[in-house]
C-alpha positions in Angstrom: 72.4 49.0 160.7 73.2 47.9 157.1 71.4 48.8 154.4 69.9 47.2 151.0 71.5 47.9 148.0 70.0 50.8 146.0 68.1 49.5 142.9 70.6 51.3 140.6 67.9 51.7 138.0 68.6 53.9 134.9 66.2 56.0 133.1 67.3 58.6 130.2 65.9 61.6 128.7 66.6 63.1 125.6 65.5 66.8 123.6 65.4 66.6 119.5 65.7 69.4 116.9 62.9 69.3 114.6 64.9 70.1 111.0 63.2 70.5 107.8 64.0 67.4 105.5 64.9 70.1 102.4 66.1 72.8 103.7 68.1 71.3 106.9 66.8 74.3 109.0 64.6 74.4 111.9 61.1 73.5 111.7 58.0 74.1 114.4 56.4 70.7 115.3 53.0 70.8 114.0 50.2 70.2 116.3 49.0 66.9 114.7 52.7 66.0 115.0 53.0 66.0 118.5 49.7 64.8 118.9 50.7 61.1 116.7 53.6 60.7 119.2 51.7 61.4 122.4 49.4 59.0 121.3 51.7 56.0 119.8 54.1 57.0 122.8 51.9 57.5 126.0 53.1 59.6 128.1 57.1 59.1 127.1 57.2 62.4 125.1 56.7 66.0 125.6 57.1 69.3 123.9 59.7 71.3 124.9 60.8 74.7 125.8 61.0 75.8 121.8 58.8 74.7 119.2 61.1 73.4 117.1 62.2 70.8 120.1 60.6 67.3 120.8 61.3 65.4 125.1 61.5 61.8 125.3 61.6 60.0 128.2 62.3 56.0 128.9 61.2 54.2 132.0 63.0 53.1 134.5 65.0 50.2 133.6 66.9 47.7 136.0 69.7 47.3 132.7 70.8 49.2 129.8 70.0 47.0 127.6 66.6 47.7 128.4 67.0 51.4 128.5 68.4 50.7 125.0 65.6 49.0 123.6 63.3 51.9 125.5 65.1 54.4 123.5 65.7 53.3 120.3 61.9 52.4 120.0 61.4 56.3 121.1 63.9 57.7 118.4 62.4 55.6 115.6 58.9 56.4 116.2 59.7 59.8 116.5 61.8 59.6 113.1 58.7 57.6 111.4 56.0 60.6 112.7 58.2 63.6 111.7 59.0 62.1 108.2 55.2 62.4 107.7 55.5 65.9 108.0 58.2 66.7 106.3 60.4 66.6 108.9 63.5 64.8 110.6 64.9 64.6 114.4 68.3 65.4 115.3 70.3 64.5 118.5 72.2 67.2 118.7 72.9 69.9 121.4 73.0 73.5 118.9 71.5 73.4 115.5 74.4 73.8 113.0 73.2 77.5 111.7 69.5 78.4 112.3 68.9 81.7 114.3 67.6 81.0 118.0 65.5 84.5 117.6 63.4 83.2 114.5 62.4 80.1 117.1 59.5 80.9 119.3 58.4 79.1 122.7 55.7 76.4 123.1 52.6 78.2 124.5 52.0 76.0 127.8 52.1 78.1 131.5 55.3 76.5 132.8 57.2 78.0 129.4 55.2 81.1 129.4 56.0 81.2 133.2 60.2 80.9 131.9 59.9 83.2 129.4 58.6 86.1 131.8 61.1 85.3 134.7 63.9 84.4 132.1 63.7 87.3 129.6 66.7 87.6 127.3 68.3 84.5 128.4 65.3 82.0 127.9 64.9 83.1 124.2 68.6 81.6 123.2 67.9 78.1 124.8 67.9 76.5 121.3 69.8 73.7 122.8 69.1 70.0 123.8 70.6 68.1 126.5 70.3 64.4 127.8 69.4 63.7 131.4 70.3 60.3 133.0 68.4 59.4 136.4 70.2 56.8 138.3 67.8 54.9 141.2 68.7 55.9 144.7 65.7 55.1 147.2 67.6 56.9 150.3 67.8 60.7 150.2 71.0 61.1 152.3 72.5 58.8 150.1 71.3 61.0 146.8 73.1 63.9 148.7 76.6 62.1 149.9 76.8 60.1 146.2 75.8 63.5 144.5 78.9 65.4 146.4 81.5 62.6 144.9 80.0 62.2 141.4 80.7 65.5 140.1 84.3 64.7 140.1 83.4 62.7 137.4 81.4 65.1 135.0 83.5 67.1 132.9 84.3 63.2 132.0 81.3 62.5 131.1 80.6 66.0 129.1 83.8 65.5 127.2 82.7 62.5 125.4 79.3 63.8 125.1 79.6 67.3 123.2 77.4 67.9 120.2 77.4 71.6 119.6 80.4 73.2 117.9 78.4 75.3 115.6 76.1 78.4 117.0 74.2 80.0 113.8 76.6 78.9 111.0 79.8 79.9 112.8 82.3 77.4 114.1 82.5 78.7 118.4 86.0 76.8 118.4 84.0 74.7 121.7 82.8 71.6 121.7 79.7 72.2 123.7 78.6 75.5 123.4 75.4 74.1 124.7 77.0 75.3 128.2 77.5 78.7 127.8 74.3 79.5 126.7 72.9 77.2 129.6 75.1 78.6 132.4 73.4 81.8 131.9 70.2 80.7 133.6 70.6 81.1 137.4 70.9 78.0 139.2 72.8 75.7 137.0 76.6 74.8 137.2 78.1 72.1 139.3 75.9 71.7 142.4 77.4 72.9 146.1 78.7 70.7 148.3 75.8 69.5 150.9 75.7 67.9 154.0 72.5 66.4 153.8 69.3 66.1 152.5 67.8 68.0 154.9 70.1 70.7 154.4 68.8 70.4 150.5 65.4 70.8 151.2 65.8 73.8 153.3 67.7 76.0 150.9 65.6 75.0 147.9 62.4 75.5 150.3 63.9 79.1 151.1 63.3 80.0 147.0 60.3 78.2 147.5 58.7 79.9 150.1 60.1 83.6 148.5 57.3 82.8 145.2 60.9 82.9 143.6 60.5 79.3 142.1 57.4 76.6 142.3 59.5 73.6 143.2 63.2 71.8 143.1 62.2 71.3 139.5 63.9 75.0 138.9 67.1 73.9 140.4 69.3 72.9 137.5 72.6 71.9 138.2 74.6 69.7 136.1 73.8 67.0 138.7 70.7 67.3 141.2 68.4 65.1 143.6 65.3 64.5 141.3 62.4 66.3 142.2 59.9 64.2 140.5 61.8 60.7 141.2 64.2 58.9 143.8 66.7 59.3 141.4 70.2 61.1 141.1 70.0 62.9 137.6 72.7 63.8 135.7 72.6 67.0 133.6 76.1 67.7 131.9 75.5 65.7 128.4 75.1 67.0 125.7 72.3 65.5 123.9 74.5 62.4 121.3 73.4 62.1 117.9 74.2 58.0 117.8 72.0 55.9 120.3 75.0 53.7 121.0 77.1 56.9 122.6 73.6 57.7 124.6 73.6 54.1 125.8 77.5 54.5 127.2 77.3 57.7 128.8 74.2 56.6 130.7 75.6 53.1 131.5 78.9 55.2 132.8 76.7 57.3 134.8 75.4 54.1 136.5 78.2 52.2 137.1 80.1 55.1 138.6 77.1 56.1 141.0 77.7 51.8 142.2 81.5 52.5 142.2 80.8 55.3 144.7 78.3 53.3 146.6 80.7 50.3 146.8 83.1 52.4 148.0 80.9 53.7 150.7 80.4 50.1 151.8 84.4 49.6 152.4 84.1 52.8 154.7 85.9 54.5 152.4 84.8 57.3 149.7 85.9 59.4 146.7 88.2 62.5 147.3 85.9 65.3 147.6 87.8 68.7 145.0 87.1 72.0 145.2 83.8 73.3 142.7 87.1 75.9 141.5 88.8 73.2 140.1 86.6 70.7 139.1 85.4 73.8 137.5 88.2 74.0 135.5 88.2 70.3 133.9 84.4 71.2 133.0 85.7 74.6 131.0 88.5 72.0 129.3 85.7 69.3 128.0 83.6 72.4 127.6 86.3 73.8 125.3 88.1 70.6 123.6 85.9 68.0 124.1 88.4 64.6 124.2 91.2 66.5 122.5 93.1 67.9 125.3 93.2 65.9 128.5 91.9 66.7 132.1 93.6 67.5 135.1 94.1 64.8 137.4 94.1 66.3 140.6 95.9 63.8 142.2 98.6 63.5 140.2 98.8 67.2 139.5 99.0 66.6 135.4 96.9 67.4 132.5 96.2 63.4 131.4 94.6 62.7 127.9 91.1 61.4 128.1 91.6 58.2 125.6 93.6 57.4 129.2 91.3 58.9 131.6 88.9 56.3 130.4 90.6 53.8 130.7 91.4 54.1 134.5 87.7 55.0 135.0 87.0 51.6 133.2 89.0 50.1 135.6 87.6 51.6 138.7 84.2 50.5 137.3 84.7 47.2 135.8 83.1 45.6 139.1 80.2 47.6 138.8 80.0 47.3 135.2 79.6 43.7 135.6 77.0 43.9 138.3 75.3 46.1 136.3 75.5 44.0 133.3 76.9 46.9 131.2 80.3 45.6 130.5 80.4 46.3 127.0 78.3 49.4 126.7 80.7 51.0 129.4 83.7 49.5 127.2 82.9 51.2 124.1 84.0 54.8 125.8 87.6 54.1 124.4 86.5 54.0 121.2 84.6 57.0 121.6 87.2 58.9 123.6 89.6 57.9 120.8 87.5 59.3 117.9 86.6 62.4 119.7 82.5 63.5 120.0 80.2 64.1 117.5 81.6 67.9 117.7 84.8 66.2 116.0 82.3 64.1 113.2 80.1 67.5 112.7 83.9 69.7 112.0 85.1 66.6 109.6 81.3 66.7 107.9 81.8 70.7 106.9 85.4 70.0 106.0 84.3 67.1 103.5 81.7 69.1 101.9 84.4 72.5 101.4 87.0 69.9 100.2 83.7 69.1 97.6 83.1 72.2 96.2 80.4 73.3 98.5 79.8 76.7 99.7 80.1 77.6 103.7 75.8 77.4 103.4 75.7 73.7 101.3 78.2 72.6 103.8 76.4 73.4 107.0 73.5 71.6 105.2 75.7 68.7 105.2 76.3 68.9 108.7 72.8 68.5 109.2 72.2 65.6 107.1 74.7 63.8 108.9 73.3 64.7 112.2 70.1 63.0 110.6 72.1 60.0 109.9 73.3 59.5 113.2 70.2 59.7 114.2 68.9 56.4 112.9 72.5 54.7 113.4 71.6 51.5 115.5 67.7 51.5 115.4 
């Protein structure tokens, strides 16, 4: 019996640093801060984990375009409500130098509730990721597309990573975000399922222990949403620049089509080992763009700028369908430039080459974060 096509639709989620406009270091959101933006964004933004964090959320959108729109309407009104106070947002996934033990948590029971079971590990999340949900109505299809997908997410990580810098020192990674995130139990690239069913039934085992409240816990770099018939993708980095949110999210959809397509042809992507694709998430972890990814079928390290383009290829269909052709076409440029870790190094270099001290030049690094914020709103 054949079925409808899945509705594809794309919805993105994004976590802010809340900087102080002087001093470039972090900042708690005041009360009446977060209180402007719930009210002139109804119910698209949330506080997160640490005070110094803001959550926004778009709707579902059948394009990217829309999403686009969506987002860059939640970025500047967030920009507009924390220069009021002071204050600007930055995109990006660690703050450049300020210390993750002078930041404390947002008093609300579900982050009481993760600082108790987290200890230790729950006070260093100062880092911000962006989560793209992808509209799948059927759950066995959630599970099967979920299995083939994260072939594809040290890909999409590689472009995205944002956090070089962990309080003022230079970690040599581009996404450093990850190791302090794959401390947390139940993150990493998700098992291998058969089905939904067989989902639901470990997840319900935790469950049913008092160990976690719901599949909202479970957070892997890709997962079945708990909240919505949506696959959501967890890798990214959050991206300072709207335009490289836009991509990776329009990427994310058009591969999750490319999969499906495939499926219609009877035929499906090669399924790799969590070891190894393991290992091309440690190398975007680690270089971002600048040092190619294994591909496993041809047994070579391949540079990204050319990963890209065959993944361009094998989605241009989709792409077009989707009506992202150009969003997804502006990877090369990004995988040619290297992520905003690469801009962020080349920002601290600029400001040394200027006669700043180590101190000024993180600063600097923060004030271009700012910019790159508002690029494109």
């Amino acid at each position: 019996m054949a079925h409808e096509e899945p509705a594809f639709t794309i919805g993105i989620e994004e976590e802010y640093l809340l900087v102080d406009l002087d001093s470039c270091a972090l900042a708690r959101a005041p009360e009446a801060l977060m209180a402007e933006c719930a009210e002139a964004l109804e119910g698209q933004v949330s506080p997160e984990f640490l005070q110094c964090q803001i959550e926004v959320g778009t709707r579902p959108h059948a394009t990217v375009a829309e999403a686009r729109e969506d987002l860059a309407h939640l970025r500047r009104t967030v920009a507009t409500v924390a220069a009021r106070h002071g204050l600007a947002p930055i995109a990006a996934a660690c703050h450049p130098f300020s210390n993750w033990k002078d930041q404390p948590h947002t008093p609300k029971d579900r982050y009481d509730g993760l600082a108790r079971d987290l200890a230790g590990v729950a006070r260093r999340m100062l880092i911000c990721g962006m989560h793209v949900h992808v509209g799948i109505e059927r759950p066995d299809m959630r599970i099967d597309l979920m299995n083939q997908l994260s072939y594809f997410l040290p890909h999409l990580l590689a472009l995205s990573c944002s956090s070089p810098f962990w309080q003022g020192q230079d970690t040599g990674l581009g996404s450093y975000r990850l190791t302090i995130f794959d401390n947390l139990p139940r993150t990493g690239l998700p098992p291998r399922l058969g089905s939904w069913a067989e989902f639901e039934r470990s997840v319900q085992v935790l469950v049913d222990l008092g160990l976690i409240e719901d599949g909202t816990k479970v957070w892997w770099d890709l997962r079945p949403s708990h909240r919505f018939p949506t696959l959501e993708s967890r890798i990214c980095d959050v991206c300072p620049r709207l335009d490289d949110t836009i991509t990776l999210a329009a990427l994310t959809q058009a591969l999750v089509r490319m999969l499906w397509r495939l499926g219609q042809r009877n035929q499906r992507w090669r399924i790799y080992d969590a070891f190894l694709v393991g290992e091309n998430r440690w190398r975007a972890q680690r270089y971002g763009c600048a040092e190619g990814l294994i591909d496993f079928g041809r047994r070579e390290i391949v540079p990204v700028p050319e990963l890209v383009d065959e993944l361009l290829h094998l989605i241009e269909e989709d792409a077009g369908w989707l009506q992202s052709t150009e969003a997804c076409a502006r990877a090369r440029g990004m995988a040619a430039e290297g992520p905003s870790a690469t801009r962020q190094r080349a920002a601290l270099d600029r400001a040394k080459l200027g006669g700043a001290d180590h101190e000024a030049s993180l600063c600097a690094v923060v004030r271009h974060l700012i910019e790159e914020f508002h690029e494109g709103l």
